[in-house]
C-alpha positions as CSV (number, residue, x, y, z in Angstrom):
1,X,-20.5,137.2,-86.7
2,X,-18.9,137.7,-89.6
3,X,-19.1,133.7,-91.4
4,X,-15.6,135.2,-93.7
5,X,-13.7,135.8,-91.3
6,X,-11.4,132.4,-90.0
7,X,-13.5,129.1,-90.7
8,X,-16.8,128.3,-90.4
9,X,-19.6,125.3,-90.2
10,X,-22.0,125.9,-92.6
11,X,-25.9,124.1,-93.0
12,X,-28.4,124.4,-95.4
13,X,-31.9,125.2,-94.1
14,X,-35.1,126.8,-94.6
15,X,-36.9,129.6,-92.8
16,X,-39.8,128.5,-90.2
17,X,-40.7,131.5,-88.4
18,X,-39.8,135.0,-88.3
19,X,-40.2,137.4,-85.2
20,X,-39.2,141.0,-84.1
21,X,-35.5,140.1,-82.8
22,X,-34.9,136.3,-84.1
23,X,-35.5,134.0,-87.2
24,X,-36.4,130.5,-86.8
25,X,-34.0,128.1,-89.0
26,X,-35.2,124.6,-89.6
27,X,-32.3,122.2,-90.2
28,X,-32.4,118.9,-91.2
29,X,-29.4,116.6,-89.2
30,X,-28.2,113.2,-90.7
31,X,-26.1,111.3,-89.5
32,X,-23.6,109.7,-92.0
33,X,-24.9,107.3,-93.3
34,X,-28.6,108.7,-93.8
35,X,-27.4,109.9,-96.9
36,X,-26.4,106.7,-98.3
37,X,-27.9,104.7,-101.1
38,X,-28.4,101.6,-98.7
39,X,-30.2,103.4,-96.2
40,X,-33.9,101.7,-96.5
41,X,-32.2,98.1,-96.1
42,X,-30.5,99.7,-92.9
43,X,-31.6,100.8,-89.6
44,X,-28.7,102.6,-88.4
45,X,-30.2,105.7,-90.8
46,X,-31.0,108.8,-88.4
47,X,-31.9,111.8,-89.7
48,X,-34.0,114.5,-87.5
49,X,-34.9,117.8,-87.5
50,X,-33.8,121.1,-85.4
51,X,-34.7,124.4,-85.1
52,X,-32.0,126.8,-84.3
53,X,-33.0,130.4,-83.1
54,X,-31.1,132.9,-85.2
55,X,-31.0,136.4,-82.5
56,X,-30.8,139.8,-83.7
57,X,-30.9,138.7,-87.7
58,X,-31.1,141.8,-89.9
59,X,-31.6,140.3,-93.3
60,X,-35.0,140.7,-95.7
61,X,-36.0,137.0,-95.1
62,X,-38.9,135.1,-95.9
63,X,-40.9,132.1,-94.3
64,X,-39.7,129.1,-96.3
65,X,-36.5,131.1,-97.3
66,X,-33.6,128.5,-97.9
67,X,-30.4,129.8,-95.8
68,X,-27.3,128.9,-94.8
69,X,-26.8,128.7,-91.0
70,X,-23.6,129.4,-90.1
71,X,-21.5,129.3,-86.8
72,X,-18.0,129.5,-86.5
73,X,-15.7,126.4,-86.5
74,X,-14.2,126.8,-83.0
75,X,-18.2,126.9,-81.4
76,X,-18.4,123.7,-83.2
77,X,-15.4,122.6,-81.4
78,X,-16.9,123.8,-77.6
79,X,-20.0,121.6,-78.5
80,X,-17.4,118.5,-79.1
81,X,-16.1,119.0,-76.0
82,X,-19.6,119.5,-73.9
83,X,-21.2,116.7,-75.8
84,X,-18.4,114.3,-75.9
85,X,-15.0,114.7,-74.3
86,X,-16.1,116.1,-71.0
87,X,-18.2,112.8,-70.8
88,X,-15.3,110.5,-72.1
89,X,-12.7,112.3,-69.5
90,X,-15.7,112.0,-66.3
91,X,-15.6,108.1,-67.6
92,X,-12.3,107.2,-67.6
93,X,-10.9,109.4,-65.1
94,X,-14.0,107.7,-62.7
95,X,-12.8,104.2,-63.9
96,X,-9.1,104.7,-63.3
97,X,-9.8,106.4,-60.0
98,X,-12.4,103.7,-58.6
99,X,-9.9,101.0,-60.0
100,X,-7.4,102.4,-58.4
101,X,-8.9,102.7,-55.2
102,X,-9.4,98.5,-54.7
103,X,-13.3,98.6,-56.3
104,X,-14.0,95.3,-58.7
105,X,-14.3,96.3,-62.4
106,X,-18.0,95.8,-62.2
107,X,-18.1,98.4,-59.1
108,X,-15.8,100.8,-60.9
109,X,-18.1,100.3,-64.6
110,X,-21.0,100.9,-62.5
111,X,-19.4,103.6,-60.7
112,X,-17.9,105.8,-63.8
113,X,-21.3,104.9,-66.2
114,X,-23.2,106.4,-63.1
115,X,-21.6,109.5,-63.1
116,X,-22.4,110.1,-66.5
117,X,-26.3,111.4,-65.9
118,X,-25.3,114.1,-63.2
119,X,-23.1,115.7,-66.0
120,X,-26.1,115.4,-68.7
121,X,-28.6,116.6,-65.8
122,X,-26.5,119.8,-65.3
123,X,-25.2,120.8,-69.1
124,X,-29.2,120.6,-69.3
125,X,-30.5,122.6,-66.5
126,X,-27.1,125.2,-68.0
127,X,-28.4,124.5,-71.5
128,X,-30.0,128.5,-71.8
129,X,-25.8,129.9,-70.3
130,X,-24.4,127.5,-72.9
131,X,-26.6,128.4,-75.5
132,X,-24.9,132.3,-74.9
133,X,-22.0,130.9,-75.8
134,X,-22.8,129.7,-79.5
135,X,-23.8,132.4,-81.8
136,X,-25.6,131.8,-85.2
137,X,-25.8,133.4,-88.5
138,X,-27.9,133.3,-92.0
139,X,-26.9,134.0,-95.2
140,X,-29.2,134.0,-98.3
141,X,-27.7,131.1,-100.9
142,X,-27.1,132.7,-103.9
């Protein structure tokens, strides 16, 4: 993937492990307001770390290396749509439906809320297909 061409998500990291085929990039997410200035008189800071498998890098890299990971902007879009509007549509589509069919709004909140950890259940048992699907890169920060 070429991180030039059309637009692209970009994350600073640094390099955890290196093997024959892949490079190990640890990341460190934050929500937005962990990177406040209030953020120890607040709970609502999150930050965590991920490591994202990099396959078939080819650069000279080095363990503790900081990258850029890169992955194009319309990957980033797929993931919105897996991690939140599929759920949002299952939801409201579920409410509407259970509404209209004569179910009390407590039946019908149940009802669409419950249909919420099938979906989670199967994007993770799917989680190694969808990972096919988004494709990482690292550049060296210059």
């Amino acid at each position: 993937m070429d991180a030039n061409s059309g637009k692209s998500i970009e994350h600073k990291g640094f390099i955890e492990r290196i093997a024959e085929d892949s490079v190990v990039v640890r990341i460190i997410s934050e929500s937005a307001c962990a990177s406040c200035h209030a953020k120890g008189a607040c709970t609502a800071a999150d930050m965590q770390d991920k490591e994202i498998v990099v396959d078939g890098s080819t650069g000279n890299f080095k363990i503790g290396e900081m990258v850029n990971l890169v992955m194009e902007q319309s990957q980033g879009y797929k993931a919105l749509l897996i991690g939140y509007v599929y759920p949002f549509l299952i939801l409201f589509t579920t409410l509407l439906s259970a509404n209209a069919a004569g179910i009390n709004e407590l039946g019908s909140g149940l009802l669409a809320v419950g249909m919420l950890p099938p979906y989670f259940i199967a994007v993770y048992y799917l989680r190694n297909k969808i990972r096919k699907n988004f494709n990482f890169s690292i550049r060296k920060i210059d």
